[in-house]
Structures are given as structure tokens and as C-alpha cells.
C-alpha positions in Angstrom: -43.6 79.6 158.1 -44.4 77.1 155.4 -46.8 74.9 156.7 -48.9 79.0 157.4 -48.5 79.1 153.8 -49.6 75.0 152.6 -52.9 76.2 155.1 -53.9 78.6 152.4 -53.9 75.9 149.6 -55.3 73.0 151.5 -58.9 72.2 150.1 -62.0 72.7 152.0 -63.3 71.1 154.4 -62.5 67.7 155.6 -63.9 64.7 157.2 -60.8 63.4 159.8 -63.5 60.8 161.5 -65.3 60.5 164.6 -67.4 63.8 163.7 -64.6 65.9 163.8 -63.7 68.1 160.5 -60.9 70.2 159.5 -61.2 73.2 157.5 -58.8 76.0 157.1 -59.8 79.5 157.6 -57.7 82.8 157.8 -54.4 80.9 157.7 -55.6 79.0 161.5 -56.7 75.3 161.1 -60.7 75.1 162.0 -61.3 71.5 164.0 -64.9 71.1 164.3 -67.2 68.7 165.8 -70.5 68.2 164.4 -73.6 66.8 164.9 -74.7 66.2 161.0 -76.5 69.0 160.9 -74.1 72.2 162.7 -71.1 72.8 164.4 -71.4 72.2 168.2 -67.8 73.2 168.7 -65.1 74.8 167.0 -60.9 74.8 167.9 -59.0 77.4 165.7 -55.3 76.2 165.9 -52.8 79.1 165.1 -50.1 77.7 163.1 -47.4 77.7 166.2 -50.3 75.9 168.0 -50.5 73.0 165.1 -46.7 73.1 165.4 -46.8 71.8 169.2 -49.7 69.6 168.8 -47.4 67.8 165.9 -44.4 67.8 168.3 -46.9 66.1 171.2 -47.6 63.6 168.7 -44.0 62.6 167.7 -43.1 62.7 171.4 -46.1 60.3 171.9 -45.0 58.0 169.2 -41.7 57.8 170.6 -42.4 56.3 173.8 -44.8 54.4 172.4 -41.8 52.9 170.2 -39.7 53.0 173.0 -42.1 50.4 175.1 -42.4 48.1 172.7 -38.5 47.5 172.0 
């Protein structure tokens, strides 16, 4: 799967806001949410798993489009 593959190039850890991060770590996506100092929960998304959640998304957006019009 390519996206599998762009996880192993991705570069560390990121801040996506709200205290959550993204890191990738044996091929998953790690979420995390932290309090500034550790990790006080953790979300390893499989690459099939990321796959749905961007599905969800679109589908999202497009009744969100779909409202407005």
C-alpha cells in the first residue's frame, strides 16, 4: 500500500494541535495526547484503519458541501 510505505519516510513527531501529536512508528500512525510533559494516551492506527478514518472524513465533507448548496 503506498501511503504504508510514505509512513516510513514521514519525519518524527508532530504537533497536529489541541495536544494531540502524530508520530509514526512500525509502519502504524501513533496519535498521542499529551500533557507537556508524557503521553496520557496513545491510538496506533494500522494503515487500513487511517484508510477509513480518511474515507469518514471525505464522507463528512460531502454532506457538509451538500448542505450548504
Amino acid at each position: 500500500m503506498e501511503r504504508q510505505a510514505a509512513f516510513n519516510f514521514m519525519p518524527k513527531k508532530s504537533y497536529l494541535g489541541d495536544g494531540v501529536y502524530v508520530d509514526v512508528e512500525n509502519g502504524m500512525l501513533k496519535l498521542t495526547t499529551e500533557n507537556g510533559v508524557e503521553a496520557d494516551n496513545v491510538i496506533y492506527l494500522e494503515p487500513q484503519v487511517y484508510e477509513s478514518l480518511i474515507q469518514y472524513v471525505s464522507h463528512l465533507k460531502q454532506k457538509y458541501h451538500d448542505q450548504k448548496t
